[in-house]
C-alpha positions as CSV (number, residue, x, y, z in Angstrom):
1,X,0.0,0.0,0.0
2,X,1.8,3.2,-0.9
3,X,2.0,5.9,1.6
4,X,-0.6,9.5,1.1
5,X,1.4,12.3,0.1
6,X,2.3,14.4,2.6
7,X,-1.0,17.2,2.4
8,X,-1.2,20.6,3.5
9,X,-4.0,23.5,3.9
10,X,-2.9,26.7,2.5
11,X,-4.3,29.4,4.3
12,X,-4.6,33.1,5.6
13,X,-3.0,34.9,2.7
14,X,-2.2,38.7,2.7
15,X,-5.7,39.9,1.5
16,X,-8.6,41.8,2.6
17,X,-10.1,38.3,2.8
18,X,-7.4,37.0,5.2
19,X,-9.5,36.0,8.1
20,X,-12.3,34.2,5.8
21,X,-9.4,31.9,4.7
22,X,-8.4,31.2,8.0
23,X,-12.2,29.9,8.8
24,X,-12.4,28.2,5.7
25,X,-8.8,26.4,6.2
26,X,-9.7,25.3,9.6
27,X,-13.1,23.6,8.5
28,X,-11.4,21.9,5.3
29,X,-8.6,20.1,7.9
30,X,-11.0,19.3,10.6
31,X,-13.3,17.8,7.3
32,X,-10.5,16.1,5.8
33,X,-9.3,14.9,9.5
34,X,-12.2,13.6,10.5
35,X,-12.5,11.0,7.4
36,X,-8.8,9.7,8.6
37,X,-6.6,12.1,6.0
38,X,-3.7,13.6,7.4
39,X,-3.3,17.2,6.7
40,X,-1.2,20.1,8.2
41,X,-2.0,24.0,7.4
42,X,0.5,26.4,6.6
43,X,-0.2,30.4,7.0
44,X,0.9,31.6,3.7
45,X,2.4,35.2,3.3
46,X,4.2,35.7,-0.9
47,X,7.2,36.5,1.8
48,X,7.2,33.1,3.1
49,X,7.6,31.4,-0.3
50,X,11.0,29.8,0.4
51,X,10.1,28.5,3.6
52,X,7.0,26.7,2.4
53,X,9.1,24.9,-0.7
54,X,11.2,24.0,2.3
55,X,8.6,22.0,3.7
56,X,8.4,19.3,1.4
57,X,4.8,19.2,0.5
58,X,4.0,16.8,-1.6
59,X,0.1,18.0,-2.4
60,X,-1.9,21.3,-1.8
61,X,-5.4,22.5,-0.7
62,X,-5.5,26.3,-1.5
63,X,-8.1,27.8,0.7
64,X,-6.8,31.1,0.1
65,X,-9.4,33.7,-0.8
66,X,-7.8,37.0,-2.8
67,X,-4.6,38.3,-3.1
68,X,-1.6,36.0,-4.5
69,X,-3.8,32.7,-3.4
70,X,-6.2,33.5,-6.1
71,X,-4.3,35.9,-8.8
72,X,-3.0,32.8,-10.4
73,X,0.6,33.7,-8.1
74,X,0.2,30.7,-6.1
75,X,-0.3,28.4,-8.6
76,X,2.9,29.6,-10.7
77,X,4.7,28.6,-8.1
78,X,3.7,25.3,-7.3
79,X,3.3,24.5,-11.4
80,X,7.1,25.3,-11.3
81,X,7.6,23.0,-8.1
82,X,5.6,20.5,-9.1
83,X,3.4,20.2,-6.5
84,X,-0.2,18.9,-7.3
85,X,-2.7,21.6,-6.2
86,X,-6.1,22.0,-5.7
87,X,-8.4,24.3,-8.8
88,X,-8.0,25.9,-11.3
89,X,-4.5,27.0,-12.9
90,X,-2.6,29.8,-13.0
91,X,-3.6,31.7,-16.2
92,X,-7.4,31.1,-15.0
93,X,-6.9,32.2,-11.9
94,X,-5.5,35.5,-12.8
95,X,-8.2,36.2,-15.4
96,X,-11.6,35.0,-13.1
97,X,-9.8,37.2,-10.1
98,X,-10.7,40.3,-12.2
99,X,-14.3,40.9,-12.6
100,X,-14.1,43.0,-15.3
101,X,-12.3,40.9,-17.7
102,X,-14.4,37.9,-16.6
103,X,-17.0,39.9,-17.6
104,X,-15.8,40.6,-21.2
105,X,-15.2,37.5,-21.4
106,X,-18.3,35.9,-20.9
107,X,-20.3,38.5,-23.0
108,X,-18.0,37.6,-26.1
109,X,-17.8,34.0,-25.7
110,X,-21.3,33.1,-24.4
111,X,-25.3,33.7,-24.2
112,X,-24.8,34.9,-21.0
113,X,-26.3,38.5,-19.9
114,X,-23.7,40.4,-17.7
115,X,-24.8,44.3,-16.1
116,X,-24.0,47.3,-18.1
117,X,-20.2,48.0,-16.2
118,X,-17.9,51.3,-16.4
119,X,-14.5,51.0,-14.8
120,X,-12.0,53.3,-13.8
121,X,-8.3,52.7,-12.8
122,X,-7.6,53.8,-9.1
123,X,-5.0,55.9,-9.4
124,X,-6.8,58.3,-12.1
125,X,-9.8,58.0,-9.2
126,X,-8.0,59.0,-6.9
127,X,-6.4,62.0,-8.8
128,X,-9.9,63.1,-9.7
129,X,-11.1,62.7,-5.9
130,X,-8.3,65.2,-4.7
131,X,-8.6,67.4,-7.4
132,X,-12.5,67.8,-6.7
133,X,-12.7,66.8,-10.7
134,X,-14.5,63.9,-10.5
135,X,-17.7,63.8,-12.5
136,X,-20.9,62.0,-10.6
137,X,-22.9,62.8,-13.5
138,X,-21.3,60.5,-16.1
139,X,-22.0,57.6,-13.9
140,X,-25.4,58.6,-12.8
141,X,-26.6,59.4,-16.4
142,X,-25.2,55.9,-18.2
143,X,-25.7,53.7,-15.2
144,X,-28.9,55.5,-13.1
145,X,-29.3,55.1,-9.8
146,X,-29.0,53.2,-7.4
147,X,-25.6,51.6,-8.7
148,X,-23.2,49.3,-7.3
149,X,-19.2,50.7,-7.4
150,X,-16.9,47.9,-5.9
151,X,-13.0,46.9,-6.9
152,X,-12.9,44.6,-9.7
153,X,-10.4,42.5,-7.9
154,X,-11.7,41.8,-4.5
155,X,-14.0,39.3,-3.3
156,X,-16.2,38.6,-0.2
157,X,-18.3,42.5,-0.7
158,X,-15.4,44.1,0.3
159,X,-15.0,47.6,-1.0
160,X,-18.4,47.2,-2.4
161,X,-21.0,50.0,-2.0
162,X,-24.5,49.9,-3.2
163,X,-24.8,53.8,-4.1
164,X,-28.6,54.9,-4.6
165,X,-27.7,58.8,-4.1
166,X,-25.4,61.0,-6.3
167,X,-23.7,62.1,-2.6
168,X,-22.4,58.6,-2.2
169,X,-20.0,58.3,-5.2
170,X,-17.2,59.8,-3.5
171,X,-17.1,58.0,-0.7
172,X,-17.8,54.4,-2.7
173,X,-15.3,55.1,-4.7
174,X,-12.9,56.1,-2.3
175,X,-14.6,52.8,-0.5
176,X,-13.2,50.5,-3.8
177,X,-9.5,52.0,-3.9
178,X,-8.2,49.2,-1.8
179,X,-4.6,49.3,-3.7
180,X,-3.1,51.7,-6.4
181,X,-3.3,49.4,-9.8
182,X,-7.1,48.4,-8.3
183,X,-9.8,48.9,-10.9
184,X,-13.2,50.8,-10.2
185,X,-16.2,49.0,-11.7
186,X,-19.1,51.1,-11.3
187,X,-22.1,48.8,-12.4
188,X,-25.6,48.9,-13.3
189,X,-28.2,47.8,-10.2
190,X,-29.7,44.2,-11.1
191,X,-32.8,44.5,-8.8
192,X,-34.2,41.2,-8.3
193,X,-32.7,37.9,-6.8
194,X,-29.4,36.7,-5.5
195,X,-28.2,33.6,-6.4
196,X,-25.3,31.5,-6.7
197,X,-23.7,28.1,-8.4
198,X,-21.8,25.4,-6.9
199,X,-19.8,23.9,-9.9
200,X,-17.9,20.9,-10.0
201,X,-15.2,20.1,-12.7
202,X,-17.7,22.0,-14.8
203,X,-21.5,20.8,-13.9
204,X,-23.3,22.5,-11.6
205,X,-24.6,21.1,-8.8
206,X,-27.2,23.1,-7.8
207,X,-28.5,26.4,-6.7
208,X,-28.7,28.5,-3.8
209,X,-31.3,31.6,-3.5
210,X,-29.6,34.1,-1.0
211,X,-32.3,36.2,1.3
212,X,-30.2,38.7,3.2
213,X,-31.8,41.2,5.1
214,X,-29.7,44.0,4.5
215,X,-30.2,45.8,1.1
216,X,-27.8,43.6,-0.6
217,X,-25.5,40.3,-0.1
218,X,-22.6,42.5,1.9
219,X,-19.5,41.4,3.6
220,X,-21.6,41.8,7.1
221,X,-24.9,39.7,5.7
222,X,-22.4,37.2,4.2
223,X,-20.1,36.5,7.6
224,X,-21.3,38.4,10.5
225,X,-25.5,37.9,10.3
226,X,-27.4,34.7,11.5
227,X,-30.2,36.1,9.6
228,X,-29.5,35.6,6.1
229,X,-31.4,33.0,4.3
230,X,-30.0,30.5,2.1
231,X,-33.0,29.0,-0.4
232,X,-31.6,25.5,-2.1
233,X,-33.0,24.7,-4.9
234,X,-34.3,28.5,-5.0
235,X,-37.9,30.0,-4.9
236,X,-38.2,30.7,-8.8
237,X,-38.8,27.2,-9.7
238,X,-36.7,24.1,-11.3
239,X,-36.9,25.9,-14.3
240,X,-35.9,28.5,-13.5
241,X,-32.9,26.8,-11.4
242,X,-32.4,24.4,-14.9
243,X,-31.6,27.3,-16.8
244,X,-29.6,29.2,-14.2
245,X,-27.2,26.2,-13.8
246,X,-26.9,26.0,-17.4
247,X,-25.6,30.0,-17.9
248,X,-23.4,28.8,-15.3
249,X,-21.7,25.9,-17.0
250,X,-21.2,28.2,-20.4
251,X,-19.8,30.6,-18.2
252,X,-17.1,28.5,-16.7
253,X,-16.4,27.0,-20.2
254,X,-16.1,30.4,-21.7
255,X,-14.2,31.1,-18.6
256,X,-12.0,27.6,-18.5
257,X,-12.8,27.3,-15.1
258,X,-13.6,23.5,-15.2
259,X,-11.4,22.2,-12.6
260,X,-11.9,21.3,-9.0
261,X,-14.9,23.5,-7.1
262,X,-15.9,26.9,-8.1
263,X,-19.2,29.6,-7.1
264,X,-20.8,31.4,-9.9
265,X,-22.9,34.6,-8.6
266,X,-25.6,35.9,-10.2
267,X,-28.2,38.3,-10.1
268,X,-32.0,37.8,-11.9
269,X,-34.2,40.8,-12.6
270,X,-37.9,40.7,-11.5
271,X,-38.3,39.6,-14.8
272,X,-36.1,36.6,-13.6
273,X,-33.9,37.3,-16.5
274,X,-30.8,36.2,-14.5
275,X,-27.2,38.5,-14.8
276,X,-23.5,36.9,-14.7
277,X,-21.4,39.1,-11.8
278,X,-18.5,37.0,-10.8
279,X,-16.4,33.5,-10.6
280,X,-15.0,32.6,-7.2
281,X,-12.1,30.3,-7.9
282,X,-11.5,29.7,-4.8
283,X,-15.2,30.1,-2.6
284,X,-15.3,30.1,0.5
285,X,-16.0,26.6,2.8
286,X,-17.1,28.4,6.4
287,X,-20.5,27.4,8.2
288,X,-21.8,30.4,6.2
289,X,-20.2,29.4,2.9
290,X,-22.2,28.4,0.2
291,X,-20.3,25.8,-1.9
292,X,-21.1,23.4,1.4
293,X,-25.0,23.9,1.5
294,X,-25.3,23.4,-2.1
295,X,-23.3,20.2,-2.3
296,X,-25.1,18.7,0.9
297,X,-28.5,19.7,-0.9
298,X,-26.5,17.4,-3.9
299,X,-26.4,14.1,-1.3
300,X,-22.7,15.4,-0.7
301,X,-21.4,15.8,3.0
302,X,-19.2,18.6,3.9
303,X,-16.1,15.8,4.3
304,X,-16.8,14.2,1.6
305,X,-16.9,17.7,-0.3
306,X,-13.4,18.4,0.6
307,X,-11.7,14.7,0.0
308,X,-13.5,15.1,-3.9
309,X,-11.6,18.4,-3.9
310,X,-8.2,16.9,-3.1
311,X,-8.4,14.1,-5.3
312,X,-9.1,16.7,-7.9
313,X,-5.4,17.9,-7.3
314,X,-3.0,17.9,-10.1
């Protein structure tokens, strides 16, 4: 019987998202533990590169959310270790970790609908901002109002502002400058539904409808509120949920994001016509996460989840 290779958790990270990995780390080595796999977890910094190549790992969970975990950095350097990994590569990373390019992406390669988007790099917003140049009315006239303005390379909400007065642009965009070569998406206000796609290698496996009680799915209605509901399948009917979950499988082919576990969000209209907004390559696995409560609707336990997820690693 040959021996496991020698498995780690990658966690933490440098990004806004820091602590979410940490949760989501934690739960994927108790999961994996608790089905007999051994594991250890290793807090990643990019500054700690040479000592984690120094460890000897012979296989890799990435559970890092953001930042050089899911720019595609991460998975350079274990492609030019080689060290299997969990997801998606590194030129797929880098391209589903910005929103806006996903999003050209999908509308030139696919059928499906993505939100009217305007985006401006962070360092000409911030030069307008201190100049007092900065012109509310170009958004406010293409886009209307209310509009969403949020970094197009973040995830988890943060730096995302749902603006429904003119007043509020400033201080949303000043909200999505989280780094100097960030990008400013200011996007048109899908007012419907929230949902989201658990996909694996490629199918989806289901649907969840998200409820939250604030005024959209936040960063505090995502990790902080018990009053959020989570709707799987979703209120709009299995046809509705048929056709969702096929706009999400042409939108990870168009993407090439057809490897290992990945969360498509969306937004449907009142209409229910149903709007791409992002890929998460790397989606969250906390008691709050998503991925899980899709996959247990599926017939797939948590543990279970996670070992698929490893296999997966190449």
């Amino acid at each position: 019987m040959s021996k496991a290779p020698r498995t780690v958790v990658l966690l933490g990270g440098e990004s806004e998202e820091r602590e979410i990995s940490l949760q989501s780390g934690g739960c994927i080595a108790d999961a994996l533990r608790s089905i007999g796999i051994e594991v250890e977890t290793f807090d990643w910094h990019p500054s700690k590169m040479r000592e984690f190549l120094a460890c000897g790992y012979e296989r890799v969970f990435i559970a890092l959310h953001g930042g050089s975990g899911e720019n595609g950095t991460v998975q350079a350097m274990l492609d030019l270790a080689s060290i299997p990994y969990t997801g998606i590569g590194m030129r797929t990373a880098s391209i589903c970790m910005d929103k806006n390019i996903s999003k050209i992406i999908i509308s030139s390669r696919s059928d499906v609908p993505v939100p009217t988007c305007l985006t401006l790099p962070a360092s000409e917003a911030k030069a307008l901002l201190n100049s007092g140049s900065f012109d509310r009315e170009k958004y406010v006239k293409s886009l209307g109002l209310p509009l969403i303005v949020k970094p197009a390379r973040n995830g988890s909400s943060v730096g995302v502002t749902l603006v429904e007065d003119a007043a509020m642009l400033e201080d949303a965009v000043r909200a999505a400058c989280l780094s100097d070569d960030e990008i400013i998406m200011f996007e048109q206000y899908i007012s419907g539904y929230e949902l989201t796609v658990a996909m694996l290698n490629g199918k989806a496996l289901g649907v969840c409808q998200i409820i939250p009680k604030n005024k959209f799915y936040d960063y505090d209605a995502k990790y902080n509120r018990s009053d959020t509901e989570y709707l799987t399948p979703s209120s709009l009917g299995a046809e509705f949920d048929a056709q969702l979950c096929a706009y999400a499988e042409h939108a990870a082919e168009a993407l090439e994001c057809t490897s290992g576990v990945v969360r498509i969000d969306f937004l449907a209209d009142k209409n229910l016509k149903p709007y791409f907004l992002e890929v998460n390559t790397v989606p969250g696995m906390t008691s709050h996460s998503l991925v899980p409560k899709i996959a247990k609707h599926a017939g797939i336990e948590f543990p279970e989840l996670c070992r698929m997820i490893l296999e997966m690693a190449h």
